[in-house]
MOPAC internal coordinates of N, CA, C and O (Angstrom, degrees):
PM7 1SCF
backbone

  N    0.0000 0     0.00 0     0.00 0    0    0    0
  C    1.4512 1     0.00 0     0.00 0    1    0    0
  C    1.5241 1   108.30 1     0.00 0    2    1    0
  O    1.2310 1   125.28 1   -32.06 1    3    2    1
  N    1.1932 1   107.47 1   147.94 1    3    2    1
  C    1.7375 1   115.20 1  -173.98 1    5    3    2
  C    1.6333 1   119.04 1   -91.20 1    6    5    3
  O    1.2310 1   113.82 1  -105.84 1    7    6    5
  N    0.7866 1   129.30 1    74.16 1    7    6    5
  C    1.6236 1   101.94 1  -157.21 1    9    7    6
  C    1.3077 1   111.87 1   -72.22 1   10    9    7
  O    1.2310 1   110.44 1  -165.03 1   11   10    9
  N    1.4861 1   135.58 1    14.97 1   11   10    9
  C    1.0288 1   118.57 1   179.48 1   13   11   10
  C    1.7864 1   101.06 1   -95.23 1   14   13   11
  O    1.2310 1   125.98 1   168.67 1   15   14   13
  N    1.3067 1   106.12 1   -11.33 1   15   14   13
  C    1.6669 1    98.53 1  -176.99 1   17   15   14
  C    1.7571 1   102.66 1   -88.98 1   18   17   15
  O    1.2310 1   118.33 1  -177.66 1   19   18   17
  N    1.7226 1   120.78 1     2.34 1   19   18   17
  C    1.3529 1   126.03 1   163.08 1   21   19   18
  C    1.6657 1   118.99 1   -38.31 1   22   21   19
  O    1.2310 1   119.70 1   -48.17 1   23   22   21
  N    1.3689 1   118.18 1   131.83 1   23   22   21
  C    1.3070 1   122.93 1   169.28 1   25   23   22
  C    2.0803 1   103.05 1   -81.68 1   26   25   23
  O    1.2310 1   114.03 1   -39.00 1   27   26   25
  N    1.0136 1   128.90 1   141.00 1   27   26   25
  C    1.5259 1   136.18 1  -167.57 1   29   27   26
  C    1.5239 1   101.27 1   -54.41 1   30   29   27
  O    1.2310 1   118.08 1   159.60 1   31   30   29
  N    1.8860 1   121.26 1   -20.40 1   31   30   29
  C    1.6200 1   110.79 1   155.14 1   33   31   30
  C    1.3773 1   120.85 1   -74.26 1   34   33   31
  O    1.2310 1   123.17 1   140.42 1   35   34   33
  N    1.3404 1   111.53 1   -39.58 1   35   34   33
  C    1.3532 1   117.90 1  -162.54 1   37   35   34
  C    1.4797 1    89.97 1   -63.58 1   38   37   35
  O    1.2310 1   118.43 1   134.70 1   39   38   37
  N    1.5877 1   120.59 1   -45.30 1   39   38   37
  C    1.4429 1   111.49 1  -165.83 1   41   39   38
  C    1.5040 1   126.11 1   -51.88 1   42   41   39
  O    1.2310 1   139.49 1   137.96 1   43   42   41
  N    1.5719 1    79.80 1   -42.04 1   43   42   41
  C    1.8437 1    94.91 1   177.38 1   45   43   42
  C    1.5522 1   120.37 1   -71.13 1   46   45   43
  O    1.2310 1   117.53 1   166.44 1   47   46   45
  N    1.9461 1   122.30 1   -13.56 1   47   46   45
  C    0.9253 1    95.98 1  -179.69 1   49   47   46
  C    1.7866 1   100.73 1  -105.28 1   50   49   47
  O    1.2310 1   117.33 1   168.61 1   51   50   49
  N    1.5800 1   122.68 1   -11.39 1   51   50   49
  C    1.4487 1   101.33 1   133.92 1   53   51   50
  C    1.6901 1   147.50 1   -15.40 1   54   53   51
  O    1.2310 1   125.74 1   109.71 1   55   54   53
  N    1.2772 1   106.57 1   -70.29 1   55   54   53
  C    1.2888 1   138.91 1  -170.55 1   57   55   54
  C    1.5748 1    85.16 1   -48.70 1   58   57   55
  O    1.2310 1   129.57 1   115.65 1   59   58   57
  N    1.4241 1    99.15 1   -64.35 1   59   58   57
  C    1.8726 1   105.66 1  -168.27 1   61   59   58
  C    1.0312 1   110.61 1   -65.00 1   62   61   59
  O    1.2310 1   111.09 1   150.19 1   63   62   61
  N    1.7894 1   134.37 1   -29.81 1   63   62   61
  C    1.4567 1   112.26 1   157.29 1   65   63   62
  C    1.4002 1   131.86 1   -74.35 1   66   65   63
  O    1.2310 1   119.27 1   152.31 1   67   66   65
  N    1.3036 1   119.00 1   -27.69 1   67   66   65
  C    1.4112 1   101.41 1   162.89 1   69   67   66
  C    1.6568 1   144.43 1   -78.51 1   70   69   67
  O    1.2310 1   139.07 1  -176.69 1   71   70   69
  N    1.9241 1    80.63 1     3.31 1   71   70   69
  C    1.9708 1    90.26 1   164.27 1   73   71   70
  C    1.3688 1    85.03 1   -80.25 1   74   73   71
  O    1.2310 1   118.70 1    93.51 1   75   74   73
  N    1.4112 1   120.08 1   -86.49 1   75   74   73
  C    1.6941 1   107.05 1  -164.75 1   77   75   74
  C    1.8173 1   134.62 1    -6.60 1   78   77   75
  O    1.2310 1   136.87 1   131.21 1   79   78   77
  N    1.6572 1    84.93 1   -48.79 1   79   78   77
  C    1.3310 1    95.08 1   175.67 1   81   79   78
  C    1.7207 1   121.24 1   -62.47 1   82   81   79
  O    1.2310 1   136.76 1   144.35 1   83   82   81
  N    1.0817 1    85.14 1   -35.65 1   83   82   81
  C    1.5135 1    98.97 1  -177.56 1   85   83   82
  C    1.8308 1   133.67 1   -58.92 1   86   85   83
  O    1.2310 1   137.64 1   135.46 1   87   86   85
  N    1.6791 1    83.44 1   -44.54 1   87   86   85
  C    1.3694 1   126.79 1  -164.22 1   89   87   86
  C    1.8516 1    83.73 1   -91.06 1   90   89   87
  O    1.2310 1   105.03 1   157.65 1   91   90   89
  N    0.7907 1   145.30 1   -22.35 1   91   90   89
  C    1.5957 1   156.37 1   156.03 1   93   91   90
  C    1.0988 1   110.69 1   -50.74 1   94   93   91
  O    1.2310 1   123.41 1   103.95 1   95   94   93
  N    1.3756 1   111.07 1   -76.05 1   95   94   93
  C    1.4535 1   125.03 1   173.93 1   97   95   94
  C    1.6873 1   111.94 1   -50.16 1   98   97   95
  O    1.2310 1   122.12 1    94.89 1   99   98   97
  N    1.1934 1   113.55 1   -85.11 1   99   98   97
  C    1.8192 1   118.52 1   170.33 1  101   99   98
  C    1.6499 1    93.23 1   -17.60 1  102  101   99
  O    1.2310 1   109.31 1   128.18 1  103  102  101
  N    1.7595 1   137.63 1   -51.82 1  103  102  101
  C    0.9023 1   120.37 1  -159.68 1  105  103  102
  C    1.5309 1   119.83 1   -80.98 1  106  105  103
  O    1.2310 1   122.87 1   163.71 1  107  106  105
  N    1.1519 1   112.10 1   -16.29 1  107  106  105
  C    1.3128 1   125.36 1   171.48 1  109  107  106
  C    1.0106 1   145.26 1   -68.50 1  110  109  107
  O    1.2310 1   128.25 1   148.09 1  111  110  109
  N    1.8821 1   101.72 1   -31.91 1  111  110  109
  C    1.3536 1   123.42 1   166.59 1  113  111  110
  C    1.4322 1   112.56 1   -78.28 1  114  113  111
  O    1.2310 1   121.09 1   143.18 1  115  114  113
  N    1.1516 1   115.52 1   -36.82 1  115  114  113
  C    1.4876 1   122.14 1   173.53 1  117  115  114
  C    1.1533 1   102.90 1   -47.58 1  118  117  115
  O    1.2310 1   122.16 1    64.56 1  119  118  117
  N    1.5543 1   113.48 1  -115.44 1  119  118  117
  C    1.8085 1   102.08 1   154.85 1  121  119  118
  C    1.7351 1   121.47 1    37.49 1  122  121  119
  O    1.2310 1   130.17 1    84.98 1  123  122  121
  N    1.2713 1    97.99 1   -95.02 1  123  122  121
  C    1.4627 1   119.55 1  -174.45 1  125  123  122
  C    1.6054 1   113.19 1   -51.50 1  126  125  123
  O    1.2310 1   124.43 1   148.08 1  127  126  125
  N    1.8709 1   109.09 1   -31.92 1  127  126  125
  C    1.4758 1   113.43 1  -177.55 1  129  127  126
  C    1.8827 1   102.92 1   -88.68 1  130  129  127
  O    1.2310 1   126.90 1   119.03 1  131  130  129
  N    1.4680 1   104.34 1   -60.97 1  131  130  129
  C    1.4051 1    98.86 1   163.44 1  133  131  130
  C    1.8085 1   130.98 1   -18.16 1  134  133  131
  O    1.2310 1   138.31 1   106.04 1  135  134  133
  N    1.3778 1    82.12 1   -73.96 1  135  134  133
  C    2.0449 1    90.86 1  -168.07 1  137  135  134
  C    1.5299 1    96.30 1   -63.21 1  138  137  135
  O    1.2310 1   123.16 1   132.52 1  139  138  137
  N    1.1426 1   111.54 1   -47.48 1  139  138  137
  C    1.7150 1   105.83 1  -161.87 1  141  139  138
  C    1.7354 1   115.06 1   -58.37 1  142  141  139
  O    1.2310 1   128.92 1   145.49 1  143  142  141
  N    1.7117 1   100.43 1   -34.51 1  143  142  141
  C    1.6602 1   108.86 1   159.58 1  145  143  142
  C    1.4579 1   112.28 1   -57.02 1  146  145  143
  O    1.2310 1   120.95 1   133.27 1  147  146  145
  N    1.3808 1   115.78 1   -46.73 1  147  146  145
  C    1.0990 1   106.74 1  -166.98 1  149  147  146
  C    1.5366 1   117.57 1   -75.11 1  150  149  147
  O    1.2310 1   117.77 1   148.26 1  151  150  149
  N    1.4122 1   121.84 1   -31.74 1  151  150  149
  C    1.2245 1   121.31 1  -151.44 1  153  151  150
  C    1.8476 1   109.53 1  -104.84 1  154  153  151
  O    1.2310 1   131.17 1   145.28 1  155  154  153
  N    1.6960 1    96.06 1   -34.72 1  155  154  153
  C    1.5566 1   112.62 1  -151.35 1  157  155  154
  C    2.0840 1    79.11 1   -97.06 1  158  157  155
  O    1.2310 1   124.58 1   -68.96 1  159  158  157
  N    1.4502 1   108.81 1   111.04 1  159  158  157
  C    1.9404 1   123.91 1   146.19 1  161  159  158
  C    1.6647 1   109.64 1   -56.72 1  162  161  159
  O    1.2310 1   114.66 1   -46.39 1  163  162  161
  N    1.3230 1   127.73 1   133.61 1  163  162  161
  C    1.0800 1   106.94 1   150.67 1  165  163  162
  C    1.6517 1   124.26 1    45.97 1  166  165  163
  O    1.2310 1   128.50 1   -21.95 1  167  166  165
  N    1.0402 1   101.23 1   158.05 1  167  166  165
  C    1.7308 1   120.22 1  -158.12 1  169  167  166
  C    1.4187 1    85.42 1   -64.55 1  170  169  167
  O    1.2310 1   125.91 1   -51.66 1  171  170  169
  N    1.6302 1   106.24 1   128.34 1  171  170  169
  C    1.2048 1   135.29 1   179.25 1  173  171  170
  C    1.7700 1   103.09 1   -77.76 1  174  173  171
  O    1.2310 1   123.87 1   -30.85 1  175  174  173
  N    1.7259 1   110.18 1   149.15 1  175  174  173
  C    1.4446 1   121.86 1  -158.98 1  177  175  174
  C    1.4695 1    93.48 1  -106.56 1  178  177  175
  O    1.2310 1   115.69 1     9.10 1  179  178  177
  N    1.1209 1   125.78 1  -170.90 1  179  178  177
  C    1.6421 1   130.40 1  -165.40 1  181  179  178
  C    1.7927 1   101.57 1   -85.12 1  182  181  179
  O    1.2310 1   120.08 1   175.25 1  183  182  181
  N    1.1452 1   117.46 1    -4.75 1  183  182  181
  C    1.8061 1   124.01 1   147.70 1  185  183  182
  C    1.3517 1   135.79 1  -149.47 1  186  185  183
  O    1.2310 1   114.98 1   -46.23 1  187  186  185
  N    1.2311 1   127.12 1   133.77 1  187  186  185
  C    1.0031 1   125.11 1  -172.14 1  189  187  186
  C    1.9100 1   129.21 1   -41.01 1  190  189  187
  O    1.2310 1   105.62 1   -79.48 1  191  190  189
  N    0.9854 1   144.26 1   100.52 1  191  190  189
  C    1.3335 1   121.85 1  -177.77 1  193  191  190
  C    1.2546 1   139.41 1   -25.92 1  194  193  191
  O    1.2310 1   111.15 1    -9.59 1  195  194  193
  N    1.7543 1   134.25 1   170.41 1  195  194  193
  C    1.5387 1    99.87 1   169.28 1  197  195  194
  C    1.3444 1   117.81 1   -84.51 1  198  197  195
  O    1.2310 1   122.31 1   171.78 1  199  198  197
  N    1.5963 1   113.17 1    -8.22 1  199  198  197
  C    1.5667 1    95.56 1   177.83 1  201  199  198
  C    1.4952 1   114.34 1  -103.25 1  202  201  199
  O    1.2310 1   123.07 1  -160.99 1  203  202  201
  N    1.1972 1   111.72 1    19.01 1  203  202  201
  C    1.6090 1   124.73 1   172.64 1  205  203  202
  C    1.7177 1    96.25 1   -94.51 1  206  205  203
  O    1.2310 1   115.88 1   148.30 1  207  206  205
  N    1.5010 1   125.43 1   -31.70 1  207  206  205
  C    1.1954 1   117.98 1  -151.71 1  209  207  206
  C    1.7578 1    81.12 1  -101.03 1  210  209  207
  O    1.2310 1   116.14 1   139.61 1  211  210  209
  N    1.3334 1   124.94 1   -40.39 1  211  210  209
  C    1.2806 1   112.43 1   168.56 1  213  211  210
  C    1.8934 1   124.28 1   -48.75 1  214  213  211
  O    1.2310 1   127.83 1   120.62 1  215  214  213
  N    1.1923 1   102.53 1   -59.38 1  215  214  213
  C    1.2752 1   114.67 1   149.92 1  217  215  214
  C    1.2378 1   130.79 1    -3.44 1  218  217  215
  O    1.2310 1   123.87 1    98.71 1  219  218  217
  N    1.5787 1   110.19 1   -81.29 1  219  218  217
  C    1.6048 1   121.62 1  -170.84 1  221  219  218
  C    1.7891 1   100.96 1   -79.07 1  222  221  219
  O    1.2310 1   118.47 1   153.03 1  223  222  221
  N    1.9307 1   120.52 1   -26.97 1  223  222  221
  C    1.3968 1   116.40 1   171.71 1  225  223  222
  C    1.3926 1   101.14 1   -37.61 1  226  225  223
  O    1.2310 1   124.39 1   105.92 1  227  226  225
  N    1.7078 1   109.18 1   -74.08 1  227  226  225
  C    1.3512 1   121.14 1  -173.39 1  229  227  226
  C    1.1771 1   138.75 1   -14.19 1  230  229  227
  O    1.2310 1   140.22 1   119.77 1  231  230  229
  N    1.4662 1    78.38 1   -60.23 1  231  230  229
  C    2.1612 1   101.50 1  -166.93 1  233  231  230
  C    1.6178 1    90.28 1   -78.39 1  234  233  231
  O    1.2310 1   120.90 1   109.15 1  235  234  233
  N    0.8240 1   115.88 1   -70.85 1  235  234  233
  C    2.1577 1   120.29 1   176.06 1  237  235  234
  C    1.8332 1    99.87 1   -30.45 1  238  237  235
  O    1.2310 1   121.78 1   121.13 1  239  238  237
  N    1.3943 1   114.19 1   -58.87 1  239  238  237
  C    1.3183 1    94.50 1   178.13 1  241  239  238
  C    2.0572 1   140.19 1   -61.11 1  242  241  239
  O    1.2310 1   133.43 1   140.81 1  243  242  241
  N    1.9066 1    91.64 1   -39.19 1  243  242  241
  C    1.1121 1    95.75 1   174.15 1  245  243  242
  C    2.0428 1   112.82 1   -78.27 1  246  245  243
  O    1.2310 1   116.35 1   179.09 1  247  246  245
  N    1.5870 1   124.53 1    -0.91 1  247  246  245
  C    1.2711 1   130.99 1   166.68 1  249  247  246
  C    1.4464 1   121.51 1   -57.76 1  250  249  247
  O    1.2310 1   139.24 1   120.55 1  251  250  249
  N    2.0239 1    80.30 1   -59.45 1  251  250  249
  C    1.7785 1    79.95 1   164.87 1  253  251  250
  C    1.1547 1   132.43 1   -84.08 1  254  253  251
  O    1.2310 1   112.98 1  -161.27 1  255  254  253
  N    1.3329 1   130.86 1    18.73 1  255  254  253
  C    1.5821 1   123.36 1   173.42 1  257  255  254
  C    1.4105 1    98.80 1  -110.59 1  258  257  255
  O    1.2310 1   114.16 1   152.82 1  259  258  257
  N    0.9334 1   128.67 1   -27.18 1  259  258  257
  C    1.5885 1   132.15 1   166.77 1  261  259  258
  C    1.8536 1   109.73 1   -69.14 1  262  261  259
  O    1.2310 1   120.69 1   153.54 1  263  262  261
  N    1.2945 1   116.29 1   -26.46 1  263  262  261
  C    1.3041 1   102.58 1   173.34 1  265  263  262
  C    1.5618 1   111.98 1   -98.49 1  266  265  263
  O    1.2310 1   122.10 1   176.56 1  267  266  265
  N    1.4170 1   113.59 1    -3.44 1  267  266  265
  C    1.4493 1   116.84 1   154.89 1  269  267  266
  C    1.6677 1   132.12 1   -62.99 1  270  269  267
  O    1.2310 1   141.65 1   119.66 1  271  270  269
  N    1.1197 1    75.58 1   -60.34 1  271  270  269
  C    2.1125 1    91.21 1   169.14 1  273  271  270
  C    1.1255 1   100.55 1   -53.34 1  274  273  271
  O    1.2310 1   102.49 1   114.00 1  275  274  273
  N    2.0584 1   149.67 1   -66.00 1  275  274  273
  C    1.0076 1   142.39 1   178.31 1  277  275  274
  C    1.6990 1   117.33 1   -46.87 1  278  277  275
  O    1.2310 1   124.26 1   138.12 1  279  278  277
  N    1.2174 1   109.43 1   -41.88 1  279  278  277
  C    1.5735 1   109.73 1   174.27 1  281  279  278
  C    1.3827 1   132.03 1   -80.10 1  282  281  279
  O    1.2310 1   125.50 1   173.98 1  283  282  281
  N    1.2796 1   107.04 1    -6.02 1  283  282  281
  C    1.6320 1   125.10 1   161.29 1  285  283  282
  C    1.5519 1   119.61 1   -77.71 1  286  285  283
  O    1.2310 1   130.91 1   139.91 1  287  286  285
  N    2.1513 1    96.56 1   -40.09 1  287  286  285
  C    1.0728 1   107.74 1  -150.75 1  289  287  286
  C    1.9602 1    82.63 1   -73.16 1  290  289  287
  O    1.2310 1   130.15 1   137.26 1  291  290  289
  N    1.4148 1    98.03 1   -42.74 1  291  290  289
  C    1.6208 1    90.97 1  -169.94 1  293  291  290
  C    1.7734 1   124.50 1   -73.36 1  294  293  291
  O    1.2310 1   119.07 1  -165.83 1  295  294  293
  N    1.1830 1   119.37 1    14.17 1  295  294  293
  C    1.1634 1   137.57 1   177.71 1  297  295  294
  C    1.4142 1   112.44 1   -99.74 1  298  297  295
  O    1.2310 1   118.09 1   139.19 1  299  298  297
  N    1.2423 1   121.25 1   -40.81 1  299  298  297
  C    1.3048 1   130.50 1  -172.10 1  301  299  298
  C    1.8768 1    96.92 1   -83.01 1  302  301  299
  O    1.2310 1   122.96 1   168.30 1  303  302  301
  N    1.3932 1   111.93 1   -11.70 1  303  302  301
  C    1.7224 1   101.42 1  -179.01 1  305  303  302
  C    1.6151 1   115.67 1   -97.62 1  306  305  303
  O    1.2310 1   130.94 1  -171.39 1  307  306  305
  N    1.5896 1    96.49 1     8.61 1  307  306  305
  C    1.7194 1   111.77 1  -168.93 1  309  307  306
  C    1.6043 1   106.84 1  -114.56 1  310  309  307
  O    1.2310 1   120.10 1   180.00 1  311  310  309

């Protein structure tokens, strides 16, 4: 995509997908650095355990409902 052939909406609703995208990504790595501190002892074996794999379900599930409530919460202040 070109953005210089963008109309000043189109730009802006660009702009807003590649924060999303972004803000996606940043969220993922977090995530991924978080649970894996939290869940994964020591150098991980050729599979995860079940209470390592329970573990990282957990933490990934309660991440994303906590980054839901914040992204509602910050939508509803705009």
């Amino acid at each position: 995509m070109d953005p210089s052939a963008l109309s000043s909406a189109e730009m802006q609703r660009f702009l807003n997908q590649e924060k999303e995208k972004a803000m996606v990504n940043e969220m993922v790595a977090k995530l991924t650095s978080e649970c894996w501190d939290k869940c994964i002892s020591g150098a991980p074996g050729s599979k995860f355990s079940s209470s390592e794999s329970a573990c990282l379900s957990n933490c990934a599930q309660r991440f994303m409902d906590m980054s839901l409530i914040i992204m509602k919460r910050f939508r509803s202040m705009h």
